[in-house]
C-alpha positions in Angstrom: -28.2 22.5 4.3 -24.6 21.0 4.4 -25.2 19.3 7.8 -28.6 18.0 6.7 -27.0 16.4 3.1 -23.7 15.4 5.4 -26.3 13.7 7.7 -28.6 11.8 5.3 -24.9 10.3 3.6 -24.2 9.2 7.3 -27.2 7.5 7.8 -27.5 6.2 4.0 -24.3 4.9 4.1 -23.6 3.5 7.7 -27.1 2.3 8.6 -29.4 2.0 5.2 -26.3 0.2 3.2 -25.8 -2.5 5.6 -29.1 -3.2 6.4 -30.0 -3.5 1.9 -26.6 -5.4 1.4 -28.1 -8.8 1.8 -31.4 -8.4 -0.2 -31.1 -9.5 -3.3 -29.6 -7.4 -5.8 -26.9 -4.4 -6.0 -29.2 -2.6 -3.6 -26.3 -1.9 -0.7 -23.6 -0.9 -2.7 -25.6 1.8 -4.8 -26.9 3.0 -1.4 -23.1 3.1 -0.1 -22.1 4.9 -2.9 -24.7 7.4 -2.6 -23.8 7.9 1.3 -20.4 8.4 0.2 -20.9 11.0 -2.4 -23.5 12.9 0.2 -20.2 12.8 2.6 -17.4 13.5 0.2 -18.9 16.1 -1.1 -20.3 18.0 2.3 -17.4 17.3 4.4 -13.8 19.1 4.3 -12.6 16.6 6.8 -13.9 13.3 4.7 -12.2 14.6 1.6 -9.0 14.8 3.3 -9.3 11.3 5.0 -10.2 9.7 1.5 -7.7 12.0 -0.7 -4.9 10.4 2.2 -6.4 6.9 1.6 -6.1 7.1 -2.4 -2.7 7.9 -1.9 -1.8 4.9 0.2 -3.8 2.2 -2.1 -3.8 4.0 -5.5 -5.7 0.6 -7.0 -8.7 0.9 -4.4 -8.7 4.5 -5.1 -8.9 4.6 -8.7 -11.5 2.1 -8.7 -14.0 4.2 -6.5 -13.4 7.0 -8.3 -14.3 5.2 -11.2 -17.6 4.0 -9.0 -18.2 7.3 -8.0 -17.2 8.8 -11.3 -15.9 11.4 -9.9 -14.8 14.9 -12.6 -11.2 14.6 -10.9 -11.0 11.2 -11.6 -11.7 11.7 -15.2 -9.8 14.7 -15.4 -6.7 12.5 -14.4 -7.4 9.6 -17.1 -7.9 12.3 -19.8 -4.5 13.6 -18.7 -2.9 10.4 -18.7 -4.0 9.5 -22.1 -2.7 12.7 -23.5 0.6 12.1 -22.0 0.6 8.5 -23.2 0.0 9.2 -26.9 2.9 12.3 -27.3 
């Protein structure tokens, strides 16, 4: 089932997101996201790469989190807003 999602975030976001981006609309960039959830999620080795990439551009990073809206993302801004306020 892994390989199946990991393959259909592959295709969705290498293949299907390019081919929507220029039709009218955010069409491409909700399929991209999609692809890239199918693929963080499914994939050890795409976490890794992508943790690694946040790390070197923290602004890029946070912002696709924020796309993504990813629970560790949130978890980190809930932090950060406690810490903030004490």
């Amino acid at each position: 089932m892994r390989i199946a999602l990991l393959t259909i975030g592959v295709l969705l976001f290498f293949i299907v997101a390019p081919l929507a981006s220029p039709l009218p609309g955010p069409g491409g960039t909700v399929i991209a996201a999609f692809g890239l959830i199918l693929i963080l999620r499914n994939s050890r080795w795409a976490r890794h790469r992508f943790v690694r990439a946040k790390a070197q551009w923290p602004r890029v990073g946070a912002f696709i989190d924020r796309i993504l809206a990813r629970g560790s993302a949130k978890r980190r801004r809930e932090a950060a807003k406690k810490l903030a306020t004490n």
